[in-house]
MINU-488764 format. One line per 8 residues: their letters; for each residue x, y, z of C-alpha. Coordinates in nm, 2 decimals. Layout:
// residues N
A) X Y Z | ...
//
This chain:
// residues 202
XXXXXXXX) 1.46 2.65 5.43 | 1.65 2.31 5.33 | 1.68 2.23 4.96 | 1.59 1.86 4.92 | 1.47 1.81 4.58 | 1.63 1.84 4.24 | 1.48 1.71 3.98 | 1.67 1.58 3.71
XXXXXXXX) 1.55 1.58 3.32 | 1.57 1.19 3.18 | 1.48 1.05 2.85 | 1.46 0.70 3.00 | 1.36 0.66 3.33 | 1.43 0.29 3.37 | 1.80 0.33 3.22 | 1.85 0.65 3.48
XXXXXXXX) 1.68 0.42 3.74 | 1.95 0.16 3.69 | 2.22 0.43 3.66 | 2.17 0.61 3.99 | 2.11 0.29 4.16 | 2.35 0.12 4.03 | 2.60 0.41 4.21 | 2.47 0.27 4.53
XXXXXXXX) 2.22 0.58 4.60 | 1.91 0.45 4.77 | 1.60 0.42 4.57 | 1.30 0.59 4.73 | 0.95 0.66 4.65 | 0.90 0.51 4.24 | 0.53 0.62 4.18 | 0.37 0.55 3.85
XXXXXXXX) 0.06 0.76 3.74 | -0.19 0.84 3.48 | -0.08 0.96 3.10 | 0.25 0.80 3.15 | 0.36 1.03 3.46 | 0.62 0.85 3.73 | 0.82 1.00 3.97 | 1.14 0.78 4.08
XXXXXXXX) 1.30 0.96 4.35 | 1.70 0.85 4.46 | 1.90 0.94 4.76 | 2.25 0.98 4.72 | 2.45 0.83 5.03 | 2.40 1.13 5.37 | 2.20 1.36 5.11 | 1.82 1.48 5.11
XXXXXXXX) 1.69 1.34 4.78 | 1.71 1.39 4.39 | 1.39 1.30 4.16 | 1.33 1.23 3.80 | 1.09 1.06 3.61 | 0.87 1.13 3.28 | 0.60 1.39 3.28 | 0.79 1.56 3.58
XXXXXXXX) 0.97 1.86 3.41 | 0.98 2.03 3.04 | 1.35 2.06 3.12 | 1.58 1.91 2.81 | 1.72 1.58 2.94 | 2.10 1.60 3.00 | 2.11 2.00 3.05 | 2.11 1.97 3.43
XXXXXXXX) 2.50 2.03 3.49 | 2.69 2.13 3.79 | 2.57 1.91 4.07 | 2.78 1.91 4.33 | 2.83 1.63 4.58 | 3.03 1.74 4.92 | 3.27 1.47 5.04 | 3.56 1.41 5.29
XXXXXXXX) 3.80 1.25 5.06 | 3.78 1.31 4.71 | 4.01 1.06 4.64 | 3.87 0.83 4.83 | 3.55 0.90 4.67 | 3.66 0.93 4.27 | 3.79 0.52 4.37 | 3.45 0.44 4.49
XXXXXXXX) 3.24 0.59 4.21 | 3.50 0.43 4.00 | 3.49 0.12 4.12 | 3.10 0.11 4.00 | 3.20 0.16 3.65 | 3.08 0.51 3.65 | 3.36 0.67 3.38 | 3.46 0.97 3.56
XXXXXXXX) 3.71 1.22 3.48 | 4.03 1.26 3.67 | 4.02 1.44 4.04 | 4.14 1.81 3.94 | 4.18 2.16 4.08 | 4.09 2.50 3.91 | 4.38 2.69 3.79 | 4.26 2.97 4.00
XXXXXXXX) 4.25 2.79 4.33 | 3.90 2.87 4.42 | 3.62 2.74 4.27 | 3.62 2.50 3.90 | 3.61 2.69 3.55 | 3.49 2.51 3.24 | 3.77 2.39 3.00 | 4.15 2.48 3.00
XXXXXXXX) 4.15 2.59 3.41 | 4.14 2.27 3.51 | 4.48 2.15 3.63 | 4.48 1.76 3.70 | 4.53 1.66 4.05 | 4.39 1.78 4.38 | 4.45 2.13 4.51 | 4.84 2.15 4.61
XXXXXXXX) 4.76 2.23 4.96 | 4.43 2.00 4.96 | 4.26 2.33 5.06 | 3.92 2.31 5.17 | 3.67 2.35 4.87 | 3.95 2.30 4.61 | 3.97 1.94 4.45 | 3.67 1.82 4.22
XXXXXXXX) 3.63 1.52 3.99 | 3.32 1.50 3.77 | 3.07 1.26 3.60 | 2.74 1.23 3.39 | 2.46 1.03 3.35 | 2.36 0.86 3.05 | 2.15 1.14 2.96 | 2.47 1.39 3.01
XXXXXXXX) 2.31 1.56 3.32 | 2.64 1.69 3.51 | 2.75 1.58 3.82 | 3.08 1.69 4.08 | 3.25 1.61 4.36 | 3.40 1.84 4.55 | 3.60 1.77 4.87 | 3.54 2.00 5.19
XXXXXXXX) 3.71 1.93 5.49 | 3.64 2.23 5.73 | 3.38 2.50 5.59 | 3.43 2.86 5.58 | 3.25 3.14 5.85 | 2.92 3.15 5.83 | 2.83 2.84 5.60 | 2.67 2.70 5.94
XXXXXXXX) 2.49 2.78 6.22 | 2.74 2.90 6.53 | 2.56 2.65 6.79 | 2.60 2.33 6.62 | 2.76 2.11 6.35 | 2.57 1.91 6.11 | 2.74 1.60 5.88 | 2.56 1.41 5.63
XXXXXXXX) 2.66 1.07 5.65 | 2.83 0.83 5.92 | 3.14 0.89 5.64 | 3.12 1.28 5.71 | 3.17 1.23 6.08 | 3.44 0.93 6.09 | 3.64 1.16 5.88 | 3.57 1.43 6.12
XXXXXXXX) 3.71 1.27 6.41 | 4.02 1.13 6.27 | 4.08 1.52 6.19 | 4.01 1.57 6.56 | 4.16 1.33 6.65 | 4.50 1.38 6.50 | 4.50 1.74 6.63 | 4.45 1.65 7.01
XXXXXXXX) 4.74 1.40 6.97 | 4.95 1.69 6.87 | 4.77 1.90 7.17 | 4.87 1.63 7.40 | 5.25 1.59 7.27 | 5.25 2.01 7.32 | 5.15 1.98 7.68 | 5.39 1.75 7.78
XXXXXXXX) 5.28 1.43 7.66 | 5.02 1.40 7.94 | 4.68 1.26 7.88 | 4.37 1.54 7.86 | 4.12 1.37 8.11 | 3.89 1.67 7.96 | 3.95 1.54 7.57 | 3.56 1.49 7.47
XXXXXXXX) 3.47 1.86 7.57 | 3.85 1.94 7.34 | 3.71 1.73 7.03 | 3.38 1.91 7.06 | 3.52 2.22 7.10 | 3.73 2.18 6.79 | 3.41 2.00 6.59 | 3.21 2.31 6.59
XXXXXXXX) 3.51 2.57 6.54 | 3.59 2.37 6.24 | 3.30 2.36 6.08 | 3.22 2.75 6.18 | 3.50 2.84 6.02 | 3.66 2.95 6.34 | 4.02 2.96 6.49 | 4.06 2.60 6.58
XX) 4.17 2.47 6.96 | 4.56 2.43 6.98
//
């Protein structure tokens, strides 16, 4: 089972249109029906799909909150959002080190260690409907399947292998400075360890 539809509650569906567009999320299907029903569905960038529209859900508009978007870079991602116009708070970590709390938990700044999971920065819509970032770099045991790896966007995967990348360079300078001939079966070896969670390649 693969979750790929939220549905978002909207007051205006044109404004919302022009929002999430406007954030560079690809617009999809936008389906007009009978008794003012329309169903405008948007793609954020390496995601399945988000939908709203009016007639689609008695759902208050604004009290969808807690969206969470994955990324590579949360930094790098706050500056893009940013760079929209989208007003966006500051990235931040939870004062517990795990996952966000509402409110006064909320240190500013990424996680100290820029620990997997850790670092968030949030934003709304016009309607208030909630929306985070959260930056995950390598996932924990168990959050894929053992025999494979899966990214959602070309972003996911260049940010993968400059990971990788920088770890076999240290490899190679531990064995003597000598090139690994074998380096594409070491990168996928350490591709699917890291995102099983598992004891990476040295």
């Amino acid at each position: 089972m693969k979750l790929e539809v939220v549905v978002i509650p909207v007051s205006d569906v044109d404004r919302a249109k022009s929002f999430y567009t406007g954030l560079g999320w690809r617009l999809d299907p936008d389906v007009p029906g009978s008794d003012g029903f329309r169903v405008v569905q948007v793609t954020p960038p390496g995601s399945p799909c988000s939908v709203f529209g009016s007639n689609v859900t008695a759902a208050t508009p604004g009290s969808t909150q807690g969206l969470h978007l994955i990324v590579p870079d949360i930094e790098k991602a706050h500056a893009a959002l940013a760079s929209r116009g989208v007003e966006m708070s500051g990235v931040f970590h939870d004062a517990g080190g795990v996952f966000h709390h509402k409110g006064d938990q909320r240190l500013p700044g990424p996680h100290p260690s820029r620990s997997s999971y850790g670092s968030f920065a949030s934003f709304s819509d016009p309607d208030g409907n909630g929306w985070l970032f959260q930056e995950v770099t390598s996932r924990l045991p168990g959050r894929i399947k053992a025999n494979g790896v899966s990214f959602a966007s070309a972003g996911d995967l260049a940010a993968a292998l400059q990971r990788v990348a920088a770890a076999h360079e240290e490899h190679e300078k531990r064995d003597g400075g000598k090139h690994d001939d074998n380096w594409p079966a070491w990168y996928a070896d350490y591709l699917v360890k890291e995102q099983a969670g598992a004891k990476l390649p040295r």
